[in-house]
C-alpha positions, -999 to +999 in steps of 0.1 A: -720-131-787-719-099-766-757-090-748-768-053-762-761-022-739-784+006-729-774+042-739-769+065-712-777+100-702-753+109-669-743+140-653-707+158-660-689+143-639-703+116-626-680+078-625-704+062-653-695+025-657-704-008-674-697-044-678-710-063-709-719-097-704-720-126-727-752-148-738-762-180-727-745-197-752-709-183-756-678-194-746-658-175-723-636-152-739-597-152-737-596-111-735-614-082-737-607-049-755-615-009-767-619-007-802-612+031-815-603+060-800-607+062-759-616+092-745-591+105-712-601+091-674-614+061-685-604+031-670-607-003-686-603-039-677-586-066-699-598-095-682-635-084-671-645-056-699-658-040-672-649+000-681-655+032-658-652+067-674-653+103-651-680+119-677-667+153-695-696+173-708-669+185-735-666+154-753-704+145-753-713+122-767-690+092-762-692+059-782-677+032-763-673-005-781-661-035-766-649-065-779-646-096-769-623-123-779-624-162-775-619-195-792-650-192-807-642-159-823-647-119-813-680-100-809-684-066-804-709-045-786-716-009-782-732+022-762-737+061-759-726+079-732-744+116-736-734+136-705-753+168-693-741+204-688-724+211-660-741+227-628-731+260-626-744+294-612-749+319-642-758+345-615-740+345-581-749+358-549-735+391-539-726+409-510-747+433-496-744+467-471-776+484-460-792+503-430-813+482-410-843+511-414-838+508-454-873+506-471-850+488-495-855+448-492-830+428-501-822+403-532-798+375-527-800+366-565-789+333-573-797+316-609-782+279-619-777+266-653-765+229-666-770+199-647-784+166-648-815+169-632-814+197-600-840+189-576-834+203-541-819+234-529-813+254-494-796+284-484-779+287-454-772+322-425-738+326-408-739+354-382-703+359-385-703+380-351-717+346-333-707+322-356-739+306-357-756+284-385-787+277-396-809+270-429-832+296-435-850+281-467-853+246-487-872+238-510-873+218-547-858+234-579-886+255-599-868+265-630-838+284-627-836+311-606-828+304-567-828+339-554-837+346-515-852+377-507-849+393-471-862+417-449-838+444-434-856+456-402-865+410-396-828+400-402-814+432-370-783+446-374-750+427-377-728+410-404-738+375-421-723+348-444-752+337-470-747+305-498-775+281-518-764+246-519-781+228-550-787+189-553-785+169-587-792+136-595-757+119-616-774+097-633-756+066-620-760+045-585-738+069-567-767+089-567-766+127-553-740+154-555-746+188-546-727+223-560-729+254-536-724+291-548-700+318-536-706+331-501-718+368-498-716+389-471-748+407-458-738+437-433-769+455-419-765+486-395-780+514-377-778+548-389-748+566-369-760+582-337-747+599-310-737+582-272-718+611-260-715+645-276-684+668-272-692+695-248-680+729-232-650+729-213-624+757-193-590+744-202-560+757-178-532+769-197-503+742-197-525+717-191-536+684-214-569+681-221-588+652-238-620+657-264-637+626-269-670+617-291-689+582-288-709+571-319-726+537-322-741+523-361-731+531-391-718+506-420-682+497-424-653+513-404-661+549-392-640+584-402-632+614-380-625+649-387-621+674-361-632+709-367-626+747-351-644+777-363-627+807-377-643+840-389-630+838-425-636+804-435-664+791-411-650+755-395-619+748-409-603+711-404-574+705-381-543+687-385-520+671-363-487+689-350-471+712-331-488+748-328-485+776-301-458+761-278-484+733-274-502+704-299-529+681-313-531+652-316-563+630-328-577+648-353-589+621-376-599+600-348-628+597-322-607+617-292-590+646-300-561+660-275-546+689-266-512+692-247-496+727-233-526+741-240-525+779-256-546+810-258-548+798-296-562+768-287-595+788-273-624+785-293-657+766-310-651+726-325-672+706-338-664+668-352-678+651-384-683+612-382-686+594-414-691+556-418-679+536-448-709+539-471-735+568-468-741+581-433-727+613-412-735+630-386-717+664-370-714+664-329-711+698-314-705+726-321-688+731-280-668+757-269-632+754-252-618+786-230-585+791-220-581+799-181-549+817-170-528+796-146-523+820-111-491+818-095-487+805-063-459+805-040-440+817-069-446+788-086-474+787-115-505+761-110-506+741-145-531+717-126-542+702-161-577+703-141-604+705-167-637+723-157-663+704-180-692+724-182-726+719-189-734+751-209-741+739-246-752+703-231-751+675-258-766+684-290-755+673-327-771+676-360-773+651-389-759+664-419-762+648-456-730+634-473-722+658-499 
């Protein structure tokens, strides 16, 4: 005769196995076998009994019975296999963009469901600029919901790779496995601000002249637009090309240029800065004045010599996203 066999309660997943074992007083058997139907990955021995299956929460529970076969005739013995859940995260994670001065806290919300029997969890920081890691909480499992909470103006300004790793027990001697959620993204930021504002200049005509604005913050990759004021529409925005016998270039981007300069090109600019979520600020307004090239030698002086001055200083004002 064939000793009894526990039940058991295993994680999906998990290699459960047995081998059944004959009483004191039988004979040994000739062959072992599976009677009825076999579930898929299980893998059985002929000669020991001894079976292993890779637990599938979708065909829970599982009835295994194992005979044995000798001179002395056949015994059979049996045992349920019920297999847990899954681990899985019902709420993941996500990524998250914010100003470092945001009275705003942030909620990394992570919630589990499933499993055999989760007991330990961390999450872990990445500063993706540095590449640095570190855990920045562990703890046991309390229910279900894993969420980390975080403080802008603590964490600074930069970009950082955030995931929970959970630990569950399989049931079986292999012991622990863990299951780790998606990775957000956590990008904090100063609010744009000025480092060097456009400012007045005397421009000689022929010459090429270079406008440039330095802005430091601001989330996600940053957006240009030149300006120049006109009486019937207030700042209009430019465009690149070809204009008075000179051009522009650089209108969309952080240094705007003028070659050949013209007459036309005379006038008040300002530049709007936009970064990629909610933030813009407006450097200038500053002045450029065409200067008449004087002939020399019968030759005209297009020295391109730009006479930067100091008149309007460096001024900007912050204006709302409309």
């Amino acid at each position: 005769t064939l000793q009894a066999l526990e039940d058991a309660h295993v994680a999906h997943g998990a290699l459960w196995g047995v081998e059944p074992a004959l009483d004191g007083y039988a004979t040994m058997p000739i062959s072992w076998d599976l009677v009825g139907t076999v579930p898929g990955n299980t893998q059985f021995s002929f000669e020991t009994g001894a079976l292993v299956w890779e637990a599938n929460h979708d065909l829970s529970p599982v009835t295994f019975t194992i005979e044995a076969n000798g001179p002395g005739g056949s015994d059979t013995t049996s045992v349920t296999v019920t297999v847990a859940p899954p681990l899985t995260f019902s709420t993941q994670p996500a990524s998250v963009y914010q100003y470092v001065d945001s009275a705003a806290g942030i909620a990394l919300e992570a919630v589990i469901s499933g499993g055999f029997a989760p007991a330990l969890y961390y999450w872990e920081r990445r500063n993706l600029n540095t590449g640095n890691l570190q855990t920045v909480y562990s703890g046991p499992v309390e229910g279900t919901d894993l969420s980390l909470h975080l403080d802008p103006a603590t964490l600074g300004a930069g970009r950082y790779a955030f995931s929970v790793t959970v630990y569950d027990w399989t049931g079986v001697e292999d012991g622990w496995y863990t299951r780790a959620s998606n990775t957000a993204t956590v990008e904090l930021a100063n609010r744009l601000a000025l480092v060097s504002d456009i400012r007045d200049a005397v421009v000689t005509q022929g010459a090429t002249f270079n406008w440039h604005v330095g802005v430091t913050g601001g989330l996600g990759a940053l957006s240009y637009q030149w300006r120049k004021w006109t009486e019937e529409k207030g700042f209009v925005p430019l465009t690149d090309g070809a204009f008075f016998g000179g051009a522009i270039e650089g209108s969309q981007t952080d240094m705007l240029t003028f070659t050949n300069f013209a007459p036309e090109f005379a006038g008040e600019y300002e530049v709007e800065v936009a970064d990629g979520f909610e933030d813009t600020l407006v450097a200038g307004p500053a002045t450029l004045t065409f200067q008449q090239a004087f002939p020399i030698g019968g030759m005209t002086l297009l020295a391109g010599v730009v006479l930067l001055g100091a008149i309007a200083g460096a001024r900007a004002r912050r204006k709302p996203r409309g």
